[in-house]
N, CA, C and O of each residue as an XYZ file, in Angstrom:
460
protein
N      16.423     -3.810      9.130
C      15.264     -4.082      9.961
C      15.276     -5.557     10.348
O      15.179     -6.355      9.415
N      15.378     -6.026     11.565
C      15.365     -7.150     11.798
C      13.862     -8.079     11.736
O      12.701     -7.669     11.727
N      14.268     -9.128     11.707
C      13.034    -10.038     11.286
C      11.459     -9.685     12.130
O      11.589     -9.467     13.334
N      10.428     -9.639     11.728
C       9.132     -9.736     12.959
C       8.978    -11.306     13.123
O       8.901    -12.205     12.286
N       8.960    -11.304     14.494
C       8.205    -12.224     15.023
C       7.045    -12.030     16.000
O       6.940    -11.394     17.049
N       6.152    -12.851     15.245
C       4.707    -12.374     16.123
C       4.848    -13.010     17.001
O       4.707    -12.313     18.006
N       5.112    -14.251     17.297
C       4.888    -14.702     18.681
C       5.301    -14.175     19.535
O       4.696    -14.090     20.604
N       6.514    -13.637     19.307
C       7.058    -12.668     20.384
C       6.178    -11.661     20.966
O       5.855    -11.473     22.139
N       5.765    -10.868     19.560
C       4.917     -9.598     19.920
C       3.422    -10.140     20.571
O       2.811     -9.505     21.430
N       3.048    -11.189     20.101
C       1.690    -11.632     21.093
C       2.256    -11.782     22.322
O       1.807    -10.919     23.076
N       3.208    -12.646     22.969
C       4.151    -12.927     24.126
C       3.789    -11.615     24.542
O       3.217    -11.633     25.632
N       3.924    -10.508     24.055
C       4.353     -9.487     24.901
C       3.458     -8.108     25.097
O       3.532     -7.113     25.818
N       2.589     -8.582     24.083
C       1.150     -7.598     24.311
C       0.580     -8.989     25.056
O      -0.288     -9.210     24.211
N       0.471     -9.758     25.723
C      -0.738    -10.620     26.885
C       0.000    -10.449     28.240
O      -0.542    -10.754     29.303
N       1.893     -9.697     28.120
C       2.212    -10.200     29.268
C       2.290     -8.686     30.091
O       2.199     -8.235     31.233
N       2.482     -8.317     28.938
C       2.945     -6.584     29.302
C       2.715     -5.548     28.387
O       3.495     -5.123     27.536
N       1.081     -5.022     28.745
C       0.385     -4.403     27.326
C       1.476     -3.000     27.059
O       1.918     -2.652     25.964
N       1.665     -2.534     28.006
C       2.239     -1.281     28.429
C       3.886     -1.317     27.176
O       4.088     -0.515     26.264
N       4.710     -2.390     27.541
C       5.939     -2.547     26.840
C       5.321     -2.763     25.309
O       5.608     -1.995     24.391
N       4.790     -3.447     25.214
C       3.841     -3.486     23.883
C       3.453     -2.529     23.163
O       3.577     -2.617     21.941
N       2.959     -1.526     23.688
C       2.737     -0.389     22.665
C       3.911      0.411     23.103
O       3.494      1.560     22.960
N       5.164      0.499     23.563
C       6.010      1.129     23.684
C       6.979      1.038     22.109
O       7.344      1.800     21.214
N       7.091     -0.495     22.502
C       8.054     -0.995     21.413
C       7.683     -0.850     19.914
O       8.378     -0.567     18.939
N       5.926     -1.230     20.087
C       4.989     -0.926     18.816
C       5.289      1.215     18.017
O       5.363      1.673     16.876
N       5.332      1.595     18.880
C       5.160      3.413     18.832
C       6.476      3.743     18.090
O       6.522      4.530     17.144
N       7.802      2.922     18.714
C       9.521      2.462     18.759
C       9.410      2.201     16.816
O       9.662      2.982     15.899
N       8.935      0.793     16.811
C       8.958      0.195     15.511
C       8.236      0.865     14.651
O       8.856      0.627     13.614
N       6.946      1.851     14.215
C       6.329      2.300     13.721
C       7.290      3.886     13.442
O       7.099      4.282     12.292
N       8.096      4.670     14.131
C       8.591      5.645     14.057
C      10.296      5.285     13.424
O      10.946      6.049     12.711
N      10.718      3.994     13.895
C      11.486      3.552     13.114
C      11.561      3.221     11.431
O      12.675      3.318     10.917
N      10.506      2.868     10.641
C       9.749      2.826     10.004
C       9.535      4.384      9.082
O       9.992      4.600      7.960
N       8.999      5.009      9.632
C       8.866      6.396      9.287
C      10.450      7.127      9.266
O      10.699      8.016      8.453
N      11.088      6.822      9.884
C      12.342      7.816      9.804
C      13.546      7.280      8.620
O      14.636      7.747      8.288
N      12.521      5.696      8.043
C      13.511      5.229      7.059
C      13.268      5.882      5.385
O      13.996      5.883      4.392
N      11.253      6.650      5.772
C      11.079      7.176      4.658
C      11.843      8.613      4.362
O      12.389      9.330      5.201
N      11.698      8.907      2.492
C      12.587     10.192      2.540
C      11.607     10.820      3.261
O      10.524     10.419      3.688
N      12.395     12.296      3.346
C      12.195     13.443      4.331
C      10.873     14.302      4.415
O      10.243     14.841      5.325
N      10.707     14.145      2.653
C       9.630     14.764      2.668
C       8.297     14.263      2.456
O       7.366     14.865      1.923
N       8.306     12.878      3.018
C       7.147     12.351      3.109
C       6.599     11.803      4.638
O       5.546     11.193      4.825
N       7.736     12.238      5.814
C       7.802     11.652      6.857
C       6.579     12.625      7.475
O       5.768     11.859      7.995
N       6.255     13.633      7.580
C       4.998     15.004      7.989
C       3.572     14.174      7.694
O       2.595     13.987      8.418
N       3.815     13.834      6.574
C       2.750     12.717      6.104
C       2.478     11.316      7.176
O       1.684     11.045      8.077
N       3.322     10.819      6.679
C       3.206      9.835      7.762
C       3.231      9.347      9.022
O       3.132      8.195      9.447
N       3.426     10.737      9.737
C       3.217     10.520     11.024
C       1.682     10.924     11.259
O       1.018     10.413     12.161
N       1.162     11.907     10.350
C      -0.145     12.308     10.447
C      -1.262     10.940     10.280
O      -2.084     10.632     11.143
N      -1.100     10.349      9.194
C      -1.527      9.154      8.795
C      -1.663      7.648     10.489
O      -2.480      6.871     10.982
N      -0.363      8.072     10.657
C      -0.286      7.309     12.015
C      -1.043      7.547     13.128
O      -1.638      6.853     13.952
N      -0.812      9.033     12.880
C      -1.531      9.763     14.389
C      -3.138      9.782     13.935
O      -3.827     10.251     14.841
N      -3.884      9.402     12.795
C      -5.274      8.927     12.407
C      -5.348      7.551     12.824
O      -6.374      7.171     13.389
N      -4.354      6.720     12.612
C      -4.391      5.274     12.933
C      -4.829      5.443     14.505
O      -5.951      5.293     14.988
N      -3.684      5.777     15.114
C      -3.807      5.554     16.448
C      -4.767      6.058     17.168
O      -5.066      5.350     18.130
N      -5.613      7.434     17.005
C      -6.573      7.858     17.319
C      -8.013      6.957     16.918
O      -9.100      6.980     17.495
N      -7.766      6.497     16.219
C      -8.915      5.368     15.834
C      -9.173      4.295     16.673
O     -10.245      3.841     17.073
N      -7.654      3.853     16.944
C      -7.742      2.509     17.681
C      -7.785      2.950     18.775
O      -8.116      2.004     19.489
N      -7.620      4.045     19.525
C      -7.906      4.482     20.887
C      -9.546      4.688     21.191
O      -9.839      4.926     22.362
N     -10.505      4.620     20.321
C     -11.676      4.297     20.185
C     -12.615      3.358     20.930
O     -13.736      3.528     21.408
N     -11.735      2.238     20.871
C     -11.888      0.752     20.763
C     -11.027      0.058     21.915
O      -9.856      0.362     22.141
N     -11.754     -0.922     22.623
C     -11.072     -1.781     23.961
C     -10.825     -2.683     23.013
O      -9.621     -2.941     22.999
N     -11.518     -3.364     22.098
C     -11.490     -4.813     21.832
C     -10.296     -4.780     20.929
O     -10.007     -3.786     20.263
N      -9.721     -5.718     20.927
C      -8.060     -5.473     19.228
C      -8.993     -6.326     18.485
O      -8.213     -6.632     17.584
N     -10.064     -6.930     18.192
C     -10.136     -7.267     17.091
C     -11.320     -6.021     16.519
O     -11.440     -5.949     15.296
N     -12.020     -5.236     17.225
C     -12.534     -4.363     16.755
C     -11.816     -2.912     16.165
O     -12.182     -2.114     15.302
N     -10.670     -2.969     17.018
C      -9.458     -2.022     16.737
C      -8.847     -2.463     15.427
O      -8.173     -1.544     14.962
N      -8.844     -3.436     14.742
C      -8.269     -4.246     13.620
C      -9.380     -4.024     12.767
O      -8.940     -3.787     11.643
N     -10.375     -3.999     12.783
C     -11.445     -4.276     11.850
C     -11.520     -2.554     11.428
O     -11.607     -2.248     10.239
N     -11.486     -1.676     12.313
C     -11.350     -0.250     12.148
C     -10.557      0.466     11.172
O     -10.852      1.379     10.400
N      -9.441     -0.185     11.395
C      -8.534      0.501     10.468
C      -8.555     -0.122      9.382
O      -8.468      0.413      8.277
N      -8.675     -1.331      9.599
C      -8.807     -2.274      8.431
C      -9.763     -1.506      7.222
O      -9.570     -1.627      6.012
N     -10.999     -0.567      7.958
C     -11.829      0.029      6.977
C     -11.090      0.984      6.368
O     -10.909      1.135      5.159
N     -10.437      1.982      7.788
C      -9.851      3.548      6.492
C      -9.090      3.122      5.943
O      -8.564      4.015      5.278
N      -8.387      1.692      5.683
C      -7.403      1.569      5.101
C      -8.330      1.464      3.462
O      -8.017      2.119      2.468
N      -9.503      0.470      3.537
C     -10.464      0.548      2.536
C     -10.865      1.640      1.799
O     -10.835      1.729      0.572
N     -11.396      2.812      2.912
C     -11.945      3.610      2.476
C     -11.090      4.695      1.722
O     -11.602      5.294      0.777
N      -9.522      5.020      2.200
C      -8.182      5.556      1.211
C      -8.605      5.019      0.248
O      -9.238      5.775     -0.489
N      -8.480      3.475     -0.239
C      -8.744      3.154     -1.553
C      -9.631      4.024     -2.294
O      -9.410      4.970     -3.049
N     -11.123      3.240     -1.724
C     -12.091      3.125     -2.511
C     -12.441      4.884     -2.360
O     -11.995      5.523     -3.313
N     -13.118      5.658     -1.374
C     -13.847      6.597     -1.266
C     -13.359      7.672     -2.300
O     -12.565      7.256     -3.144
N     -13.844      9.460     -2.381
C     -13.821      9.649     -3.342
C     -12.471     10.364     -2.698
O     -12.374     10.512     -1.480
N     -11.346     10.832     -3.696
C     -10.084     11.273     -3.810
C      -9.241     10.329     -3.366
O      -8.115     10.658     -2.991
N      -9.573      9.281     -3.347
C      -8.594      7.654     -2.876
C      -7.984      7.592     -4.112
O      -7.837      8.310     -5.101
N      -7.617      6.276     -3.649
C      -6.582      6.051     -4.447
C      -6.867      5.408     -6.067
O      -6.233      5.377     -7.122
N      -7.966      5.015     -5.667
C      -8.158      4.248     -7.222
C      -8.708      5.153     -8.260
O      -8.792      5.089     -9.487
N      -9.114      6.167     -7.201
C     -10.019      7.201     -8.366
C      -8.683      7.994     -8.550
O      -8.514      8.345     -9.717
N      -7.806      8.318     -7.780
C      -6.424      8.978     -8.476
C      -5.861      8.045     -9.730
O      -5.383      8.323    -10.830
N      -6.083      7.082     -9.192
C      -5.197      6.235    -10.443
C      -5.785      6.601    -11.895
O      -5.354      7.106    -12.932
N      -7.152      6.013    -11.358
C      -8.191      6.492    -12.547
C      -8.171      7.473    -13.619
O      -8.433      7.297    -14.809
N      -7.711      8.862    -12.828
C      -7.499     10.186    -13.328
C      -6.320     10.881    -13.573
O      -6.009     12.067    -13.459
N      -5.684      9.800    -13.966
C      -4.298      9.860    -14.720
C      -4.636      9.830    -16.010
O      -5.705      9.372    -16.413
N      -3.435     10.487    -16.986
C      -3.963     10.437    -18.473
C      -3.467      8.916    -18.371
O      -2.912      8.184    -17.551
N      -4.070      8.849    -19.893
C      -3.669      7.189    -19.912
C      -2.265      7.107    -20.381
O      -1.857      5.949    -20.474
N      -1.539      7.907    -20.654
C       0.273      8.428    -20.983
C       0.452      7.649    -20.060
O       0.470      6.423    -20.169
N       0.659      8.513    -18.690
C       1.345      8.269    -17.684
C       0.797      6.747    -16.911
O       1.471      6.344    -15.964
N       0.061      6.262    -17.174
C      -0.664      4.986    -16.371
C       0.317      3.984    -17.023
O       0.563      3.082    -16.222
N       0.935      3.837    -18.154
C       1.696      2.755    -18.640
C       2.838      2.589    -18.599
O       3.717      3.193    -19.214
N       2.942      1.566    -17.706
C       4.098      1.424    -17.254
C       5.493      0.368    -18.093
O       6.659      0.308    -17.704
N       4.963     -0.269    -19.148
C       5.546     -0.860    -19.653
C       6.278      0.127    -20.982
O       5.992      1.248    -21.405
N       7.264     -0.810    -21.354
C       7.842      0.508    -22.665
C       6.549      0.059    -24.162
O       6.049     -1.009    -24.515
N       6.438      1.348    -24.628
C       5.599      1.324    -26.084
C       5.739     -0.058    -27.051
O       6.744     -0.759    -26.928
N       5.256     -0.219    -27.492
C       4.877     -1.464    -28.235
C       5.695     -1.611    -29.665
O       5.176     -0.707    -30.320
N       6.279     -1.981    -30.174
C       7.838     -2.133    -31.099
C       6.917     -1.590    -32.292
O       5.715     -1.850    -32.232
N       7.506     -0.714    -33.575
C       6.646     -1.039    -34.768
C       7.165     -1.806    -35.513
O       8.157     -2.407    -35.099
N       6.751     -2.017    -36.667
C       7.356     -3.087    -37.544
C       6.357     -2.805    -39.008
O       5.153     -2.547    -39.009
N       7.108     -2.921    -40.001
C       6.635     -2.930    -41.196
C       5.897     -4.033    -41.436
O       6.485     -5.080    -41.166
N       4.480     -4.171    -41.977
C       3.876     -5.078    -42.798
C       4.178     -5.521    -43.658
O       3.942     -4.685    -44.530
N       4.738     -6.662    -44.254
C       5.316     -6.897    -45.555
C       3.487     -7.914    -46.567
O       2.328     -8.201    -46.268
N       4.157     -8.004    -47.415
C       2.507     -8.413    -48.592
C       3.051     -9.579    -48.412
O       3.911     -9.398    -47.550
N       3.049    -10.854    -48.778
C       3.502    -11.977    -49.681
C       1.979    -12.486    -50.554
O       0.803    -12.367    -50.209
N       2.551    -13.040    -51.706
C       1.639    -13.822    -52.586
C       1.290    -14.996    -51.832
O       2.073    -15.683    -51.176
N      -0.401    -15.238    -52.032
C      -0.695    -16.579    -51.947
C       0.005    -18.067    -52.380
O      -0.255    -18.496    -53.504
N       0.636    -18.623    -51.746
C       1.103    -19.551    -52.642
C       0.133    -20.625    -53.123
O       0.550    -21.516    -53.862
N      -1.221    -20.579    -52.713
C      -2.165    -21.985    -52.650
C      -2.947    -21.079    -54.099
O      -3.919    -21.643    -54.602
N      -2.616    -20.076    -54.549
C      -3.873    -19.513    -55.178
C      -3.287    -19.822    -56.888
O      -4.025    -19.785    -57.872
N      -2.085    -20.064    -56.910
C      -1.840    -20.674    -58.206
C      -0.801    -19.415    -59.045
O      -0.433    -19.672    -60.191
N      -0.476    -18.383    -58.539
C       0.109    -17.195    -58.985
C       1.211    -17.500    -58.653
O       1.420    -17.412    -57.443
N       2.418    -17.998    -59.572
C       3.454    -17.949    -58.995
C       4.206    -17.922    -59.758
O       5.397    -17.867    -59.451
């Protein structure tokens, strides 16, 4: 995937809105065809919510603020994401390896005069 440059892409959504969402539709499906196979049905659906949203909206910063929410509301609302996380056993939530054991050993006080 080659580098983004925004200036470019501002350059080219003020000069030529039309090539702009061409190339945008281009890069977004490029994107999707890099995911595996069986998650690509998904994500075009997800897209095709995006884009229907922002077709809503003249303004791009109101078009930004829009999605900006369902992107929120996936999180937060109910069957999002945090409440999935949530409702994992706590097994599977840990991602680090189990915690080492180790034997307790006794030793004598040495300050207590027993020696």
């Amino acid at each position: 995937m080659q580098e983004f440059d925004f200036d470019e892409w501002r350059k080219l959504a003020e000069t030529d809105p039309e090539a702009f969402e061409l190339r945008r539709q281009q890069a977004v499906e490029a994107v999707i065809a890099k995911a595996p196979s069986d998650r690509q049905h998904r994500l075009r659906g997800l897209q095709w919510r995006v884009d229907m949203e922002r077709r809503k909206y003249k303004e791009p910063l109101v078009r930004c603020q829009k999605v900006f929410s369902m992107m929120w509301k996936s999180v937060y609302d109910d069957h999002g994401l945090l409440q999935a996380l949530n409702g994992l056993p706590q097994k599977q939530r840990r991602t680090a390896s189990p915690r080492p054991q180790a034997q307790v050993l006794a030793f004598q006080n040495s300050s207590s005069g027993d020696e």
